[in-house]
C-alpha positions in Angstrom: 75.8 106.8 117.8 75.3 107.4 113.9 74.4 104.2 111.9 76.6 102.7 109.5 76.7 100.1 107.2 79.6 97.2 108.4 81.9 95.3 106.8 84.6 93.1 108.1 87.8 92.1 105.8 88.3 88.6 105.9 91.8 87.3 106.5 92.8 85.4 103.0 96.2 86.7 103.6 96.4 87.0 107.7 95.6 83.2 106.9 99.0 82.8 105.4 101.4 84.5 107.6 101.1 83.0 111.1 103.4 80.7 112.1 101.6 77.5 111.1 100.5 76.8 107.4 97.4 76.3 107.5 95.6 73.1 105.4 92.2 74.2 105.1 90.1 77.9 104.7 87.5 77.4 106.8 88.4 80.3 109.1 87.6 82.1 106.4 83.9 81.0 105.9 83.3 80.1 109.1 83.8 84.1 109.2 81.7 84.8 107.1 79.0 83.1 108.2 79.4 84.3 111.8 79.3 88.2 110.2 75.9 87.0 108.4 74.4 85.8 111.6 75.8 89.0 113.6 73.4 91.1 111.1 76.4 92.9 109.8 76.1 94.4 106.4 79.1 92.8 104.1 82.5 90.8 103.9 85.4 91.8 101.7 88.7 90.3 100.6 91.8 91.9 99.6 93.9 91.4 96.5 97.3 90.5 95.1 99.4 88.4 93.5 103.1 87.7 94.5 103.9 90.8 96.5 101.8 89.7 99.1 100.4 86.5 98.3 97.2 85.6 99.4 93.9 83.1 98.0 92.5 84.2 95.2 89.5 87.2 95.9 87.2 86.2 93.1 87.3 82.3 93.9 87.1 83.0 97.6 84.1 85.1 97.3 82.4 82.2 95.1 83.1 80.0 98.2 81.3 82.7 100.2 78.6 83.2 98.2 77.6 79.7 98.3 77.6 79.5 102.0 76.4 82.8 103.2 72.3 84.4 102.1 72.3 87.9 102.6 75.8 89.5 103.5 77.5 91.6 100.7 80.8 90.3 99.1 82.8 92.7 98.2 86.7 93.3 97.4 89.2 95.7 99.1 90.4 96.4 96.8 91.1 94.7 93.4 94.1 94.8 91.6 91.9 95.5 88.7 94.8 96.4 86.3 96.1 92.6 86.5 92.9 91.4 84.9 91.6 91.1 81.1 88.7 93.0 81.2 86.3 90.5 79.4 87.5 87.3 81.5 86.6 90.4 84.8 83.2 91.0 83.4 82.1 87.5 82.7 83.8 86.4 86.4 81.5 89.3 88.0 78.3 88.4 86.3 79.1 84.3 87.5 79.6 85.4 90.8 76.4 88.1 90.6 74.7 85.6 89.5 75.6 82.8 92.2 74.9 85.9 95.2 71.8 86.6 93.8 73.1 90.6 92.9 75.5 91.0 96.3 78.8 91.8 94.8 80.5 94.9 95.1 84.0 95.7 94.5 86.1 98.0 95.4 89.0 98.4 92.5 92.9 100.7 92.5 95.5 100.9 90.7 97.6 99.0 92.9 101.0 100.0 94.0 104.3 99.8 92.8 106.7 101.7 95.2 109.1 99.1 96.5 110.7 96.1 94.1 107.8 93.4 94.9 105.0 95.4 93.9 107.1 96.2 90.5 108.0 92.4 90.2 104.1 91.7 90.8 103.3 93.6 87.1 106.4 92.4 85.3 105.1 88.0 86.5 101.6 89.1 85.0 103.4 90.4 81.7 101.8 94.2 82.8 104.1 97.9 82.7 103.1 99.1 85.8 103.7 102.4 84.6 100.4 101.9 82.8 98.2 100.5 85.9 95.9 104.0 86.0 95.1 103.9 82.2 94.3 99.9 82.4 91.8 100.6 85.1 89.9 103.1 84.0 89.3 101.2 80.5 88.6 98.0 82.5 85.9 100.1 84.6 84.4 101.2 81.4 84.5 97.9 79.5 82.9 95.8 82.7 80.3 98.2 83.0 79.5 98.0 79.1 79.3 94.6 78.9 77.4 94.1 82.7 73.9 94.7 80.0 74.6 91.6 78.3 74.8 94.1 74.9 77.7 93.7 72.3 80.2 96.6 73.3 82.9 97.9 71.1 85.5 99.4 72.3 88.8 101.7 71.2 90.7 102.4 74.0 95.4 102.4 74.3 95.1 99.1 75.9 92.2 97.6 74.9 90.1 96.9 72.2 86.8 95.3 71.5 84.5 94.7 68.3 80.7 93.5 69.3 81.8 91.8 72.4 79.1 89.9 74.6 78.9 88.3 77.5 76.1 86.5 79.5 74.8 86.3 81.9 73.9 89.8 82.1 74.7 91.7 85.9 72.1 90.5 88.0 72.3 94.1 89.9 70.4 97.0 87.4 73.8 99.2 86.3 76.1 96.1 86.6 78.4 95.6 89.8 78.9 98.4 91.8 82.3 99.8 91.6 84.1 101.3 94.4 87.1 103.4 93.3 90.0 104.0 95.6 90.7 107.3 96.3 92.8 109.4 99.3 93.1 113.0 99.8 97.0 112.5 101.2 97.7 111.3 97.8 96.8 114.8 96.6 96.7 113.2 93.2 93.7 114.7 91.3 93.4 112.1 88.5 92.0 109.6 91.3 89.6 112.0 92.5 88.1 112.6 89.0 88.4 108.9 88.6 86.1 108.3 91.3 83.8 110.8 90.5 83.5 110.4 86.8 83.3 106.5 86.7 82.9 105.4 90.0 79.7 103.8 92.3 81.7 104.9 94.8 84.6 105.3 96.7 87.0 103.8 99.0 89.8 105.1 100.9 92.5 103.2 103.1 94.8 105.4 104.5 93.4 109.1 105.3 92.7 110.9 108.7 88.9 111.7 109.5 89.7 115.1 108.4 91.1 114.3 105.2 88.3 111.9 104.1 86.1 114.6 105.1 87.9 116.4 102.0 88.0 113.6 100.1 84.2 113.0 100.2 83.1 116.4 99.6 85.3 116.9 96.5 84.7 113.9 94.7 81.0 114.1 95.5 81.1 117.5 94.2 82.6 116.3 91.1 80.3 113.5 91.1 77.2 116.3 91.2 78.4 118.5 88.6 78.6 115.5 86.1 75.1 114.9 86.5 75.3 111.5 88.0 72.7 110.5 90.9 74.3 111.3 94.1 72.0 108.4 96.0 73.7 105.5 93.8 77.0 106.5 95.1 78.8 105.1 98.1 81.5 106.6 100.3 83.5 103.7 102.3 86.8 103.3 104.8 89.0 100.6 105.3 90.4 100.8 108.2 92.6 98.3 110.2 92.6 97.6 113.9 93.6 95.5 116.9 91.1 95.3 120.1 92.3 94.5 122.9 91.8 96.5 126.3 96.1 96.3 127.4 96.8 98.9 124.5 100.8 98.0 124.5 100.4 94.8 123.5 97.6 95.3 121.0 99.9 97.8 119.3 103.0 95.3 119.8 101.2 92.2 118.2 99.4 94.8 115.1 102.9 95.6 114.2 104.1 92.7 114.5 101.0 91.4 112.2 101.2 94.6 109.8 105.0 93.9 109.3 104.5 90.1 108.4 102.1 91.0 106.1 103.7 93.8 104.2 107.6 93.1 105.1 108.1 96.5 106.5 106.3 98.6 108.9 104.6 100.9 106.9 102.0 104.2 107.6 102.5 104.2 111.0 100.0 106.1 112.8 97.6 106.0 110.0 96.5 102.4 111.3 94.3 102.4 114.2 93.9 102.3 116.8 94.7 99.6 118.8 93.5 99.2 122.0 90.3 99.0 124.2 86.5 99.2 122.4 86.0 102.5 123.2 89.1 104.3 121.0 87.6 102.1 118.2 84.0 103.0 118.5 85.6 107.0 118.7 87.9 106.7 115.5 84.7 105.0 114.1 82.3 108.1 114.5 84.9 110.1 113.3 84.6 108.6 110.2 81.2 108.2 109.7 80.7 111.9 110.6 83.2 112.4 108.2 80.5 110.9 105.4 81.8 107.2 105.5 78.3 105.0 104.7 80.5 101.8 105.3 83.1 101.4 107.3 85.3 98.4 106.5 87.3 96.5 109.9 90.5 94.5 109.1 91.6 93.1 112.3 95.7 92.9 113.0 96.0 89.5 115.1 97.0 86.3 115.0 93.6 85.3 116.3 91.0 87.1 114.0 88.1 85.3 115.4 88.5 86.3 118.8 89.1 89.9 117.8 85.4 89.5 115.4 83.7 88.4 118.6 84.9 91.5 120.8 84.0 93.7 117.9 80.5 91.9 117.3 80.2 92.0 121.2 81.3 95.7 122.1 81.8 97.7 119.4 79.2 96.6 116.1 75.9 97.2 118.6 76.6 100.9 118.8 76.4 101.5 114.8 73.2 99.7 113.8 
């Protein structure tokens, strides 16, 4: 089968919404250190803030980075938007700096379609009708200031005059920055988001064929701008359960999914659930489809045993 690089999401929200509080994280290192050992390529945390709380992404991955050598940290995705850019940029080059140059991060928009996600903005003191401007301004203040030069800036939320910050990115061209992007969105300001500012995509929520799309046009974009198609990195997120009695796999991932987003949302467009095999099949799919990394979130209520059936049957047939 085609090689790949993998990630595997870490559960700093599935953490929080079993049936027992939990009183330490060290499910969520012990993780990561097992994915290390495993020769996989990176771990990633997700992001938000009350609409589906979770621990912090940036504090989490300083945790990881102290306990883990070579494994990429990376984020899926931040809430970008929520964050001063400056306090971002410093945070990144601290935690570039502490990895020794393995942070990535993959960065939206966030949502705001259902009375949570809007109540998320309104507790940070953000309009979330202006979440798409305030990213692409953070993009292009982090990346200014990753050199460790002054930057000045004039931008509709944001302004800077000779600002600094050190240390200075450890990784040449700052932090790599992965922007979401999905072709069912059919929304071309992401696309030309990605392309034009981007180290990268990541989609969440598209079909093999549809990231097939996706890639091509925002690569093409990417081309005709002049940028270097080799420092650009096409990723999937996609979320799973594995367990060989597919009825129950899909019972307990919606069960998991609707816990953790308070409705059963997307439907088919998770997956699959069920034996190795499906997976490994929706997983070539994808990479054929120009994924470079594919990201695995796991829908149980025992994330560890699903990481070792994945390491065991599934992550051998990709490297």
């Amino acid at each position: 089968m085609a090689t790949v690089k993998l990630g595997i999401l870490l559960p700093t929200r599935g953490l929080l919404i079993g049936d027992n509080p939990p009183e330490h994280a060290d499910l969520i290192l012990e993780m990561a250190r097992r994915v290390e050992v495993a020769g996989l390529d990176s771990v990633w945390v997700g992001d938000s803030l009350t609409a589906k709380p979770r621990l912090e992404p940036l504090a989490m991955l300083a945790a990881i980075a102290a306990n883990t050598q070579r494994v990429r940290l990376g984020t899926a995705v931040l809430l970008a938007p929520l964050r001063q850019p400056v306090l971002l940029a410093q945070t990144l080059a601290t935690l570039d700096l502490l990895s020794k140059g393995r942070m990535i991060i993959g960065a939206g928009v966030g949502g705001a379609f259902n009375d949570d996600q809007k109540r998320e903005w309104l507790s940070a003191g953000l309009n979330y009708k202006q979440r798409a401007g305030r990213l692409e301004e953070i993009v292009q203040i982090v990346k200014g200031l990753s050199t460790g030069e002054p930057v000045s800036f004039a931008g509709k939320h944001f302004n800077l005059e000779a600002a600094r910050i050190l240390p200075r990115h450890t990784q040449p061209g700052g932090v790599p920055i992965l922007l979401a992007s999905h072709w069912r969105a059919q929304q071309d300001a992401q696309i030309n988001r990605a392309a034009r500012l981007g180290d990268g995509l990541i989609s969440i929520s598209d079909s093999p064929e549809e990231y097939s799309q996706l890639v091509q046009k925002v690569r093409g974009i990417h081309s005709e701008l002049g940028r270097d198609p080799a420092n650009f990195e096409a990723t999937f997120y996609m979320t799973v359960n594995l367990n060989s009695d597919e009825g129950q796999a899909e019972k307990e991932a919606t069960e998991w999914l609707t816990r953790y987003y308070g409705a059963e949302i997307w439907g088919t467009r998770w997956g699959p659930f069920g034996g190795p095999e499906r997976l490994k099949e929706r997983m070539s799919e994808y990479v054929e489809a120009g994924a470079q990394t594919l990201i695995v979130r796991f829908a149980g209520f025992d994330p560890q045993r699903q990481l070792e059936v994945f390491l065991e049957q599934v992550a051998p047939n990709f490297s």
